[in-house]
ROKOL-505239 format. One line per 4 residues: for each residue x, y, z of N, C-alpha, C. Coordinates in Angstrom, 2 decimals. Layout:
X:Y:Z:X:Y:Z:X:Y:Z; ... $
***
This chain:
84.41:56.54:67.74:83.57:56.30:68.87:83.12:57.64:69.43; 81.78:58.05:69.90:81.28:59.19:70.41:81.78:58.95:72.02; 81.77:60.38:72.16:81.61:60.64:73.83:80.46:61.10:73.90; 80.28:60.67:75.52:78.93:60.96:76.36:79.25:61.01:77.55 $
78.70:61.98:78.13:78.76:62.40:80.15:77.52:61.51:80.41; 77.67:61.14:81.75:76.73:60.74:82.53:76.68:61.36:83.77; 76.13:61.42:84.52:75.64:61.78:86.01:75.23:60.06:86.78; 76.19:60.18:87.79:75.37:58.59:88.25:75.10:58.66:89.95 $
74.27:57.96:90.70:74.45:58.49:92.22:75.92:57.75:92.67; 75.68:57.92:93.91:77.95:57.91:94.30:77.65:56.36:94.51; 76.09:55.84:94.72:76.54:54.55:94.98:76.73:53.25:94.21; 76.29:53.63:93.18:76.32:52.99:91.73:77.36:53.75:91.13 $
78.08:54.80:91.53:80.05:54.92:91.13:81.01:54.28:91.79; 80.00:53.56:92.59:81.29:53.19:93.73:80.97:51.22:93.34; 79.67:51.13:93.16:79.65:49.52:92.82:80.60:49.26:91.45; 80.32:50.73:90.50:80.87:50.43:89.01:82.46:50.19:89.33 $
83.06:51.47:90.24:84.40:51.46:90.76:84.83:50.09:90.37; 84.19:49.44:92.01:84.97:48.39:92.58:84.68:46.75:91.73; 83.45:46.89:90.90:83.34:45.70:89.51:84.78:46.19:88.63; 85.15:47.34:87.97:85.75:47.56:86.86:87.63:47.01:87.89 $
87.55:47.43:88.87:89.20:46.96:89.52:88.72:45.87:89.92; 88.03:44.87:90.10:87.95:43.16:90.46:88.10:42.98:88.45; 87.59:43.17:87.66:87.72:42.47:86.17:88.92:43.44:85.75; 89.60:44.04:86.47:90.27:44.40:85.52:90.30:45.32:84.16 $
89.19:46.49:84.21:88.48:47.16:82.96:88.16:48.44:83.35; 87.97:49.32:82.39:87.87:50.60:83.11:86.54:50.56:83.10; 85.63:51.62:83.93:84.57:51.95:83.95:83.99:51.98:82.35; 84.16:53.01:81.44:83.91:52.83:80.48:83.76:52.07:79.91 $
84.60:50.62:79.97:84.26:49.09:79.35:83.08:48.72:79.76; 82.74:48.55:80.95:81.57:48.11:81.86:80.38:48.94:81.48; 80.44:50.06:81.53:79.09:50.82:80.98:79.12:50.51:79.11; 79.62:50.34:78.31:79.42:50.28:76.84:78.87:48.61:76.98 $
79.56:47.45:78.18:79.04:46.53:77.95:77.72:46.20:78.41; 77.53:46.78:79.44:75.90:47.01:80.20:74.92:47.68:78.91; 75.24:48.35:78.33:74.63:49.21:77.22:74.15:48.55:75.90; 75.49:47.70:75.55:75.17:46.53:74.57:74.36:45.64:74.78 $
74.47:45.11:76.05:73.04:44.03:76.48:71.89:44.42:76.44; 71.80:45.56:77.09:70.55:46.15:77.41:69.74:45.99:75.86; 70.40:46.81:75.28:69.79:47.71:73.89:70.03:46.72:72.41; 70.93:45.17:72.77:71.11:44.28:71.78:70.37:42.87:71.96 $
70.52:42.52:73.36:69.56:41.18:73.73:68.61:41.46:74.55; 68.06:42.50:74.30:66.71:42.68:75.42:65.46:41.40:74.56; 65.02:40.57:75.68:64.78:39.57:74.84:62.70:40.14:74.68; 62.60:41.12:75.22:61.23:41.78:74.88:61.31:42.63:73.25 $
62.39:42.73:73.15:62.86:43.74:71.90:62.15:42.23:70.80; 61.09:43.28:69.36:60.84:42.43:68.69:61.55:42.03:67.73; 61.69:40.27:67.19:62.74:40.16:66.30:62.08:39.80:64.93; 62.79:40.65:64.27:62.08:40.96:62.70:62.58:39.49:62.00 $
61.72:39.10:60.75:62.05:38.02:59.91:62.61:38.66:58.89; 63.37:38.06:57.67:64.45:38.57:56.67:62.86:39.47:55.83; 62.34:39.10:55.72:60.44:39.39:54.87:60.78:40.81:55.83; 60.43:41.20:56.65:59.98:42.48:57.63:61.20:43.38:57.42 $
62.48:42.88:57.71:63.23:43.92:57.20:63.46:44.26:55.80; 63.36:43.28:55.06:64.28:43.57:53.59:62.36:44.00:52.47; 61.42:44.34:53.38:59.61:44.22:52.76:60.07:45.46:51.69; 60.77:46.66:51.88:60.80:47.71:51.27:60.82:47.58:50.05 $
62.16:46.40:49.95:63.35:45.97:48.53:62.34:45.06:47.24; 61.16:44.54:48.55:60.45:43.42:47.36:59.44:44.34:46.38; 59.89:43.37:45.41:59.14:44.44:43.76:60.11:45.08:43.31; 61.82:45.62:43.58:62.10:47.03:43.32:62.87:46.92:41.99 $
62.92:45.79:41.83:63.96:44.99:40.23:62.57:44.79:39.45; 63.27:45.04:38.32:62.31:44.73:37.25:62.87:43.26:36.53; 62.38:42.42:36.29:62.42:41.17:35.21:61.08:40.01:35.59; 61.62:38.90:35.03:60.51:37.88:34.53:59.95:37.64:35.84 $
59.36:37.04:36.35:58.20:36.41:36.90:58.38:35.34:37.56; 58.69:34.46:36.47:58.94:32.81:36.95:60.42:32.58:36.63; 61.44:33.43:37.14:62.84:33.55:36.84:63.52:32.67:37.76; 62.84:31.72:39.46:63.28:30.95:40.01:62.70:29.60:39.56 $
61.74:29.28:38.64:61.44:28.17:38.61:61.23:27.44:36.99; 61.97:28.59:35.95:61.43:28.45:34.69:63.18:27.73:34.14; 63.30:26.42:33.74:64.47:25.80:33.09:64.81:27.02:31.92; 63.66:27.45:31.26:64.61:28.03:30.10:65.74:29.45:30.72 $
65.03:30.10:31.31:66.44:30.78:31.86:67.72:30.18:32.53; 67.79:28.83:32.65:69.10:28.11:32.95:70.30:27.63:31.68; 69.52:28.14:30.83:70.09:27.49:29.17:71.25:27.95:29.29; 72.61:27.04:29.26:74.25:27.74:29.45:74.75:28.89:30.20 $
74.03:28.30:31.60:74.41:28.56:32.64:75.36:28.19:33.25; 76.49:28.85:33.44:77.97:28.37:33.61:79.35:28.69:33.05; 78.46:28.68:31.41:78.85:28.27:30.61:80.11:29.70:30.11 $
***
């Protein structure tokens, strides 16, 4: 896990304070979990389809063509 300093004003150290001793958590829990939301369910953040992320990979194998829909490449399959 990295470290990181922050600078915060005293009054948002003092709200973080007194949230982290009501749950029970240190400050540090509370800011990594504020951080995760922010930057994991920001629901403006755009969400890619399996096509948009994996676009690079398509083409990068070489073989047949009709290799999902052709019976003869199933011939003793299993087997």
């Amino acid at each position: 896990m990295k470290n990181i300093s922050l600078k915060l004003p005293n009054d948002v150290d003092l709200e973080l304070t007194s949230l982290a001793e009501r749950k029970g958590v240190t400050k540090s829990a509370l800011i990594r979990e504020a951080l995760e939301g922010y930057l994991f369910h920001d629901p403006s953040r755009k969400k890619l389809s399996f096509l948009e992320r994996a676009g690079d990979l398509i083409g990068c194998v070489e073989g047949p063509g009709d290799l999902s829909y052709n019976k003869d490449y199933l011939k003793d399959y299993g087997r």
